[in-house]
Jmol script that loads the backbone (N, CA, C; Angstrom):
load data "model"
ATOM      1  N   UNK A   1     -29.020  24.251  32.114  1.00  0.00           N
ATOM      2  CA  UNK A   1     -28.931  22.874  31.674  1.00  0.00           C
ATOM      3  C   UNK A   1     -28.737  21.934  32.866  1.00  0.00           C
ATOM      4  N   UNK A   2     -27.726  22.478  34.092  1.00  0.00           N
ATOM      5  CA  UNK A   2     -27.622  21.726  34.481  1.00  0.00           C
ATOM      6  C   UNK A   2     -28.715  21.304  35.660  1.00  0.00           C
ATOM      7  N   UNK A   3     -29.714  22.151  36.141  1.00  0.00           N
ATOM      8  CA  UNK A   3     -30.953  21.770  36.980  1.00  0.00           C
ATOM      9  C   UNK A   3     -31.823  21.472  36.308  1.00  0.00           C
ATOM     10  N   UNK A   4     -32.285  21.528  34.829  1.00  0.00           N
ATOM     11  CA  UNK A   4     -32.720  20.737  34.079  1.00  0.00           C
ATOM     12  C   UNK A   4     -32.580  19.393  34.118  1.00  0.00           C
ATOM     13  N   UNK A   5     -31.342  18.775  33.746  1.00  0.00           N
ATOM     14  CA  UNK A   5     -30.543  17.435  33.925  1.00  0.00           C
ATOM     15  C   UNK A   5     -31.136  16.811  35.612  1.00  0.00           C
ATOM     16  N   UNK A   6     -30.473  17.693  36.485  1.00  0.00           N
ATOM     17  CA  UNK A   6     -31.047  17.494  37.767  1.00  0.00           C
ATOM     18  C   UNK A   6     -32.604  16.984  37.862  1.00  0.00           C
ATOM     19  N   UNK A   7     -33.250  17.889  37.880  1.00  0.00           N
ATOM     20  CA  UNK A   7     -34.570  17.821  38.062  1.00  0.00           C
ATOM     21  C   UNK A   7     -34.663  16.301  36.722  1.00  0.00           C
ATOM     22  N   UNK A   8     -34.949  16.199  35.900  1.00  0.00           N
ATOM     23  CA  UNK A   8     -35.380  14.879  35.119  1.00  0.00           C
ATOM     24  C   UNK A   8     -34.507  13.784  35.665  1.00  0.00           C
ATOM     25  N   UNK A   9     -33.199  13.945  36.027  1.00  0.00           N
ATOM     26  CA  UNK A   9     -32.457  12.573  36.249  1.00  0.00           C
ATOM     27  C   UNK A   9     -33.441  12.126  37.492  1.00  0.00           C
ATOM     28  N   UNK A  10     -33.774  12.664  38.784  1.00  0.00           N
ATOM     29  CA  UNK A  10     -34.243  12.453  39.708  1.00  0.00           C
ATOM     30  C   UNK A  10     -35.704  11.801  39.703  1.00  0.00           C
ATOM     31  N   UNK A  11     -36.640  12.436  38.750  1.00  0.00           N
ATOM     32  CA  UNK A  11     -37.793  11.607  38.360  1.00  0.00           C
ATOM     33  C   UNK A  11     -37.506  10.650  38.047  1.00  0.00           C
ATOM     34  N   UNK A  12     -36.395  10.264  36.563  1.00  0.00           N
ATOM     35  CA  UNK A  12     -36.481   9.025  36.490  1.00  0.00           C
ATOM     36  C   UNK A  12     -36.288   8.115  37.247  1.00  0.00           C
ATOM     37  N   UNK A  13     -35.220   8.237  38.857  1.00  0.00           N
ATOM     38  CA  UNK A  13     -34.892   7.361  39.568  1.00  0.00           C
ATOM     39  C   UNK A  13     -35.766   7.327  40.935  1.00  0.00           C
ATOM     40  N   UNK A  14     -36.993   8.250  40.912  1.00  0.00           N
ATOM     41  CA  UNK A  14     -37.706   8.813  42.320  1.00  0.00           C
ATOM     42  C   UNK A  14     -38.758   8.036  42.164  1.00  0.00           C
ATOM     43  N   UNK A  15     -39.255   7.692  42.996  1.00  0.00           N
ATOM     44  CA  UNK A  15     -41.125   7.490  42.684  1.00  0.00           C
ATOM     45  C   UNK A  15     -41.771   8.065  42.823  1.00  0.00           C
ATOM     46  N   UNK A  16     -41.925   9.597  42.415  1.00  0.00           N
ATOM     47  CA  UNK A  16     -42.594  10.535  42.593  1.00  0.00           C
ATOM     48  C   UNK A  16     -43.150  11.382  41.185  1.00  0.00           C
ATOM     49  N   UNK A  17     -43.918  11.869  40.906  1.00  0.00           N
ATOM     50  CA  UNK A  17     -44.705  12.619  39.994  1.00  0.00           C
ATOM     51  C   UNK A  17     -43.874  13.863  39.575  1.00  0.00           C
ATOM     52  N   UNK A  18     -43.379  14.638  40.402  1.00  0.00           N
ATOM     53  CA  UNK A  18     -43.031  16.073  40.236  1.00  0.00           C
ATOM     54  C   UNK A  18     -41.515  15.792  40.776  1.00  0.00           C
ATOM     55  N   UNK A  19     -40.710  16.483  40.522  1.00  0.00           N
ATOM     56  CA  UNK A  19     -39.579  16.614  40.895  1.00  0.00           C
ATOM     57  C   UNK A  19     -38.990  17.864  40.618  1.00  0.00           C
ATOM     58  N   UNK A  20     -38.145  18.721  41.576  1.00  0.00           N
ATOM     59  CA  UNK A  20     -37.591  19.984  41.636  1.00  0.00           C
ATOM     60  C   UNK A  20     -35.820  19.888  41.995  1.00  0.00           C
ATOM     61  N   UNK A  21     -35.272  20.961  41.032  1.00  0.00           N
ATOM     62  CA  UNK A  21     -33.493  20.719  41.301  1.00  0.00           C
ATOM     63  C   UNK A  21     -33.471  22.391  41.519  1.00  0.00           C
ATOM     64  N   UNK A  22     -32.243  22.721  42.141  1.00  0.00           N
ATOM     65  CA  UNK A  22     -31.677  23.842  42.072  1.00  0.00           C
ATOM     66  C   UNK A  22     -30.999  23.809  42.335  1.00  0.00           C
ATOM     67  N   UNK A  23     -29.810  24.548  41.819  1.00  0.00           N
ATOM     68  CA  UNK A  23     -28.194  24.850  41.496  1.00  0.00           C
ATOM     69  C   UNK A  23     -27.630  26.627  41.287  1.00  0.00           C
ATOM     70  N   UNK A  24     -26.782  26.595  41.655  1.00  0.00           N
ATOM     71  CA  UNK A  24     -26.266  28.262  41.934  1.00  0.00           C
ATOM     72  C   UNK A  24     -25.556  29.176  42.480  1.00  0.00           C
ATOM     73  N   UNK A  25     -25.326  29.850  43.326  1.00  0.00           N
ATOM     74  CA  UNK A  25     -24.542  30.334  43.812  1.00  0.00           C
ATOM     75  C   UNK A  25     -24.433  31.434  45.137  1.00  0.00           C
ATOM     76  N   UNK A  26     -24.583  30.684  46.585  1.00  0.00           N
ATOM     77  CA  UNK A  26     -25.530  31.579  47.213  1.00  0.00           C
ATOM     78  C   UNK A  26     -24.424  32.437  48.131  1.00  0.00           C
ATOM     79  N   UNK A  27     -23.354  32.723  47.642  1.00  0.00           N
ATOM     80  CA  UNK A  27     -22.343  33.077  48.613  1.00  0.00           C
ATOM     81  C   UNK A  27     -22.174  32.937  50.080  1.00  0.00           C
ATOM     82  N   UNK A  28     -21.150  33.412  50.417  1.00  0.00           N
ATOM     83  CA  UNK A  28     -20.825  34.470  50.000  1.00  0.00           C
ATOM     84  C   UNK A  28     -19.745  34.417  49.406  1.00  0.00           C
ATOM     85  N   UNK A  29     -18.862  33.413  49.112  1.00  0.00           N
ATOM     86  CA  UNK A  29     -18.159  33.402  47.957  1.00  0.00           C
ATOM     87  C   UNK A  29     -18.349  32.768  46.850  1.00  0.00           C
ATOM     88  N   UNK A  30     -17.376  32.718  45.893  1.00  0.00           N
ATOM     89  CA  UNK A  30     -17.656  31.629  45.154  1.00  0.00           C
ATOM     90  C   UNK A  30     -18.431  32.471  43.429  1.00  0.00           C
ATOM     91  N   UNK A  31     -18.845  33.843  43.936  1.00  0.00           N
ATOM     92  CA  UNK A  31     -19.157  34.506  42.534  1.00  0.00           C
ATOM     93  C   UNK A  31     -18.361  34.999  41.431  1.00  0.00           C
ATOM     94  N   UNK A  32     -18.612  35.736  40.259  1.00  0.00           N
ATOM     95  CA  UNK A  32     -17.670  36.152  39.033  1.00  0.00           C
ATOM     96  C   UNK A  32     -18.647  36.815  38.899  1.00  0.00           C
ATOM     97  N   UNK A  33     -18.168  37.770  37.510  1.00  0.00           N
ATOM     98  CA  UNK A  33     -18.747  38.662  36.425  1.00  0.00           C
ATOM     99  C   UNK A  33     -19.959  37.711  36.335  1.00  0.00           C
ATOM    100  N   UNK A  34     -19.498  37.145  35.274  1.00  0.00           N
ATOM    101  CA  UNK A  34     -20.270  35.769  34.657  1.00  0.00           C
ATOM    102  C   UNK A  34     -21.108  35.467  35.387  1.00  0.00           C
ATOM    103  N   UNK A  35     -21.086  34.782  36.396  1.00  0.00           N
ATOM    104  CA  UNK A  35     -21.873  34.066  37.587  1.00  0.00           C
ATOM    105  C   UNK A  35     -21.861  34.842  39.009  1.00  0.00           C
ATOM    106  N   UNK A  36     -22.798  36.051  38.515  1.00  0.00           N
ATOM    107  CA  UNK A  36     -22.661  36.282  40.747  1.00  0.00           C
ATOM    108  C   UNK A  36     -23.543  35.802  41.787  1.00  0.00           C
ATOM    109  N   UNK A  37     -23.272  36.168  42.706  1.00  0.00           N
ATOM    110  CA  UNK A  37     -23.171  35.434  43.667  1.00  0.00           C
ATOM    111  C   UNK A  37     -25.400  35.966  43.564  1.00  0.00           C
ATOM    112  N   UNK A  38     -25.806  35.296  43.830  1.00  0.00           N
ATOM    113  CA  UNK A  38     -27.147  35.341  43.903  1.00  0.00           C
ATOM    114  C   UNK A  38     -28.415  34.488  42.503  1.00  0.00           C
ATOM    115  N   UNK A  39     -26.953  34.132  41.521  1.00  0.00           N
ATOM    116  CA  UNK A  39     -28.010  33.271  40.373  1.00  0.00           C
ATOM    117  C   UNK A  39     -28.361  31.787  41.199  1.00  0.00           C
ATOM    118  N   UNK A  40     -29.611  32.059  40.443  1.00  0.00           N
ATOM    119  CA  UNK A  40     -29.880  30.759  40.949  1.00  0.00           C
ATOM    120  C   UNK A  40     -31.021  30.221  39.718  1.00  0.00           C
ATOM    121  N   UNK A  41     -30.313  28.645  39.267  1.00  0.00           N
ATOM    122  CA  UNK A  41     -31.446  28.023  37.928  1.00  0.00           C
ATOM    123  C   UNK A  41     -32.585  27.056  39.176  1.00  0.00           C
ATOM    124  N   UNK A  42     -33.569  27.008  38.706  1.00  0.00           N
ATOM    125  CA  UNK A  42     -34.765  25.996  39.588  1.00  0.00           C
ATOM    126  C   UNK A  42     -34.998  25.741  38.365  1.00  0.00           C
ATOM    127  N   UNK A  43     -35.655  23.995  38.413  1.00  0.00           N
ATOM    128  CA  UNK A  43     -36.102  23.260  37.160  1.00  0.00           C
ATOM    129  C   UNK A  43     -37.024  22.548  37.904  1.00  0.00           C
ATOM    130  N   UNK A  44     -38.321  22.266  37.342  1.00  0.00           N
ATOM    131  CA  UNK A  44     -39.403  21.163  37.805  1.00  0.00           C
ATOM    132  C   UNK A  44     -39.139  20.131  36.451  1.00  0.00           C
ATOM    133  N   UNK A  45     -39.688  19.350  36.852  1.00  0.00           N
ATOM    134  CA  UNK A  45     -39.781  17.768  35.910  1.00  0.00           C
ATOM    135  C   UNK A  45     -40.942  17.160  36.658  1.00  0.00           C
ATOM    136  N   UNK A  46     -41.867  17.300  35.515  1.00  0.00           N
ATOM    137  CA  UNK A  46     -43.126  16.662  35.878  1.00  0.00           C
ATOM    138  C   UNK A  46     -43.441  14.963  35.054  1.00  0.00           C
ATOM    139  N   UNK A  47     -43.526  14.008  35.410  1.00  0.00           N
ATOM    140  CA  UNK A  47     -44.218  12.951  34.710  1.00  0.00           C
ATOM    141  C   UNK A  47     -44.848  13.106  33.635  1.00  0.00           C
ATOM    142  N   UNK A  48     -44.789  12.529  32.561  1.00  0.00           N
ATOM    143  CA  UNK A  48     -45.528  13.087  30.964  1.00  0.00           C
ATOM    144  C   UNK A  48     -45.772  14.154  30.712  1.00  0.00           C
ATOM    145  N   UNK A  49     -45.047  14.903  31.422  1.00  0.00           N
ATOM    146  CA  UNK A  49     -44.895  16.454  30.996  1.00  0.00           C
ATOM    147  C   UNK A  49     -43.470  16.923  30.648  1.00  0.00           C
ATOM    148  N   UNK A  50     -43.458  18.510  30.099  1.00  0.00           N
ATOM    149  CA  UNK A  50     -41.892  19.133  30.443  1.00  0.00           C
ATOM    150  C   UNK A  50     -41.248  19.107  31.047  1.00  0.00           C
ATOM    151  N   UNK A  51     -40.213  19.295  31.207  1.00  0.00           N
ATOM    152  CA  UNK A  51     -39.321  19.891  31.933  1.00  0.00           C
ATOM    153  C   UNK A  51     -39.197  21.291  31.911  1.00  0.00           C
ATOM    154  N   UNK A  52     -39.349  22.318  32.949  1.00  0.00           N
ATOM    155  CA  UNK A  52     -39.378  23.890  32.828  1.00  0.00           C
ATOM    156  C   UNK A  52     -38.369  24.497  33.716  1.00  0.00           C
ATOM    157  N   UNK A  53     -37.473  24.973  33.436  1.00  0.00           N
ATOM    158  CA  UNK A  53     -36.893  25.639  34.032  1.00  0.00           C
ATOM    159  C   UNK A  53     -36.481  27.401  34.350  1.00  0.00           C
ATOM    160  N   UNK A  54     -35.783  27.877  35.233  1.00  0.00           N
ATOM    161  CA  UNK A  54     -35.864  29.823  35.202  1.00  0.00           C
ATOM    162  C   UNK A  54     -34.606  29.758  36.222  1.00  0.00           C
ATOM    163  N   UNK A  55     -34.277  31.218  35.052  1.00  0.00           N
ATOM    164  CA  UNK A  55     -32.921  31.532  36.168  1.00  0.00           C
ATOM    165  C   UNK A  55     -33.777  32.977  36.844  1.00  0.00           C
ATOM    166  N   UNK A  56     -32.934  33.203  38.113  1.00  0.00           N
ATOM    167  CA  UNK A  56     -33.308  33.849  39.001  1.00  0.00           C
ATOM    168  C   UNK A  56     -31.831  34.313  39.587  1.00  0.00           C
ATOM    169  N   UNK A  57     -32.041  35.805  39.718  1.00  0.00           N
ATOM    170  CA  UNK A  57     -31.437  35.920  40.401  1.00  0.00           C
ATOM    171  C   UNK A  57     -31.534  37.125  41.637  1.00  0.00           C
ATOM    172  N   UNK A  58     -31.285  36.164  42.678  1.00  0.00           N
ATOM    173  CA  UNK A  58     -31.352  36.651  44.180  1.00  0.00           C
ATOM    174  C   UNK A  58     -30.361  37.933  44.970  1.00  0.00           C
ATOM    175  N   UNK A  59     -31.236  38.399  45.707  1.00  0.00           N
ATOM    176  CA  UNK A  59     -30.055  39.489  46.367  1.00  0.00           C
ATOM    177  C   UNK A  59     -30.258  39.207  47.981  1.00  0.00           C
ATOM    178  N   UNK A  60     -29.044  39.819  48.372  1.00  0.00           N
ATOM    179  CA  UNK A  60     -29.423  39.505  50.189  1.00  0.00           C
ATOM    180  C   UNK A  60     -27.906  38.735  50.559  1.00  0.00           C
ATOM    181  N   UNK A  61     -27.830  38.705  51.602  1.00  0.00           N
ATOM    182  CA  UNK A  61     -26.922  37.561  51.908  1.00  0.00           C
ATOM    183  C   UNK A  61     -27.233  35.963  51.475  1.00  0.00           C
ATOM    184  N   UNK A  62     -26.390  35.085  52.253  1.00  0.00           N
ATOM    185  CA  UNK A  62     -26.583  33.795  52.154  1.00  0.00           C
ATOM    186  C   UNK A  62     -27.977  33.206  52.145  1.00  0.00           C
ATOM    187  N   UNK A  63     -28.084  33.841  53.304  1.00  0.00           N
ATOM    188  CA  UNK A  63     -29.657  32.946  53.850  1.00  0.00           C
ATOM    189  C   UNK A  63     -30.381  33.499  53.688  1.00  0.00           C
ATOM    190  N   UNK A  64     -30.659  35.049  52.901  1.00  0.00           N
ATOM    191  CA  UNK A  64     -31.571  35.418  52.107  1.00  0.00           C
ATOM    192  C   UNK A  64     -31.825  34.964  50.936  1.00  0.00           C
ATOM    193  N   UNK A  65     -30.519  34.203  49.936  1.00  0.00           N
ATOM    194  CA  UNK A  65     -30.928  33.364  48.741  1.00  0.00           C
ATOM    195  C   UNK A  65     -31.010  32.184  48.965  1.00  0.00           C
ATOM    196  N   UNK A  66     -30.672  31.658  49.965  1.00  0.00           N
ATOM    197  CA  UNK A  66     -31.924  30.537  50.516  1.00  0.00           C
ATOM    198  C   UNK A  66     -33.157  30.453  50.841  1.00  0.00           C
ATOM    199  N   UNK A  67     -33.293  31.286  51.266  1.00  0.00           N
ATOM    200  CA  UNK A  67     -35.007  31.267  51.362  1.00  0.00           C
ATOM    201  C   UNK A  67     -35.370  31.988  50.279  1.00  0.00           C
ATOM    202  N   UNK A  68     -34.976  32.562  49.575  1.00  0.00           N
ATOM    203  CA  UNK A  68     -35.606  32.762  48.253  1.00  0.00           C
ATOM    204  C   UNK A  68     -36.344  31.431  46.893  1.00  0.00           C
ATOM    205  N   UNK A  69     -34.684  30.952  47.319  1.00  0.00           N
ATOM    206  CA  UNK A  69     -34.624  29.836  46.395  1.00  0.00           C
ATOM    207  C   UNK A  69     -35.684  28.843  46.956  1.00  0.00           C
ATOM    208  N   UNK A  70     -35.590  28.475  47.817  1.00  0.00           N
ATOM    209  CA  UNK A  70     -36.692  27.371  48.389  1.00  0.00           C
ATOM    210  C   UNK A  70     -38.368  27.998  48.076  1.00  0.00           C
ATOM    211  N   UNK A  71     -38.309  29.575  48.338  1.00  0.00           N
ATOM    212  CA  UNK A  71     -39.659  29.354  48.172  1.00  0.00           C
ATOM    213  C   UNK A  71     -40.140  30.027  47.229  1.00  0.00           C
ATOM    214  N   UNK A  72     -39.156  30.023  45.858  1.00  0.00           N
ATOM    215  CA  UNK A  72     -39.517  30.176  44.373  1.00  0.00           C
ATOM    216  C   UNK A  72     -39.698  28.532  44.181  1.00  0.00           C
ATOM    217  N   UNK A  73     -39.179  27.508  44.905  1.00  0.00           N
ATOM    218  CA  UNK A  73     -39.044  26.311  44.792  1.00  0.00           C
ATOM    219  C   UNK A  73     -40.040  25.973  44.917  1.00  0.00           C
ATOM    220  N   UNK A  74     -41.218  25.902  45.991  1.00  0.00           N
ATOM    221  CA  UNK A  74     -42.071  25.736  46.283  1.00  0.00           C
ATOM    222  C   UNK A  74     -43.523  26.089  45.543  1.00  0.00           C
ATOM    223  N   UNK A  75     -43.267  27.849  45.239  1.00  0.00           N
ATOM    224  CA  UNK A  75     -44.093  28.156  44.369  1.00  0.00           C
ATOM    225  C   UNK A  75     -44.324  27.198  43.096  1.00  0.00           C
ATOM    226  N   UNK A  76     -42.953  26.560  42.217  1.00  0.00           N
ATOM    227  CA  UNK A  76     -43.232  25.670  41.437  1.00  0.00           C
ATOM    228  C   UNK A  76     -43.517  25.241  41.388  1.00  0.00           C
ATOM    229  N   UNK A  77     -43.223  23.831  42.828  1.00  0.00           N
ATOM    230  CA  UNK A  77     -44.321  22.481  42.835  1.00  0.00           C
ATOM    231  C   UNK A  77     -45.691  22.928  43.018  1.00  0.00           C
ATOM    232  N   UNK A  78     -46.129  24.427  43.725  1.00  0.00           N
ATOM    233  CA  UNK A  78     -47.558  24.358  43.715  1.00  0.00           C
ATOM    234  C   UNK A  78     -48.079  24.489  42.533  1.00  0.00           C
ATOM    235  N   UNK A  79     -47.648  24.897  41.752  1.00  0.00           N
ATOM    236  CA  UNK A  79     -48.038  25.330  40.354  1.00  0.00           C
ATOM    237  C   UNK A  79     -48.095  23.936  39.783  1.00  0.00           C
ATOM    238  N   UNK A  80     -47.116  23.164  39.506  1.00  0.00           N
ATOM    239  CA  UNK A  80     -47.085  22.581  38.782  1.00  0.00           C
ATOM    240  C   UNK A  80     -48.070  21.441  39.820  1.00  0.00           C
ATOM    241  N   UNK A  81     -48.515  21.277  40.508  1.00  0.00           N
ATOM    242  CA  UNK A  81     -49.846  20.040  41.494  1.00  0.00           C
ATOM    243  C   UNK A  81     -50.960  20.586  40.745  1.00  0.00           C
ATOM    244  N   UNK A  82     -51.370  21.722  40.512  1.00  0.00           N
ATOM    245  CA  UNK A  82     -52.446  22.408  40.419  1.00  0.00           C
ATOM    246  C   UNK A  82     -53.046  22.137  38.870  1.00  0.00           C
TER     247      UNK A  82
END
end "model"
wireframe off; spacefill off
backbone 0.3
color backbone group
């Protein structure tokens, strides 16, 4: 819900067509049962379109679910240009 929210609040205030949020948890602290350390939600918000979002979740250290996340991120906006 909440990179959902993200991603649409930002279109409405962006001047841009597509818009992408992500929110999560890339440790190395900061995880639970519930929430470990590697979820991560990505949401696109397209102009007269949906809103789509996916949870994901990452393994690796820190800066392995960073670059995950960015370039599941990426994959989206290409998808969603196309």
């Amino acid at each position: 819900q909440v990179a959902r929210e993200m991603a649409a609040g930002a279109l409405r205030h962006a001047h841009a067509d597509v818009t992408v949020a992500v929110t999560g948890i890339a440790g190395p602290g900061g995880g639970s049962q519930e929430k470990p350390i590697g979820l991560v939600f990505l949401a696109i918000a397209r102009k007269g379109g949906e809103t789509r979002c996916e949870r994901k979740l990452f393994s690796g250290d820190r800066a392995a679910i960073r670059r995950a996340t960015v370039a599941r991120a990426l994959e989206m906006l290409a998808e969603a240009v196309r």
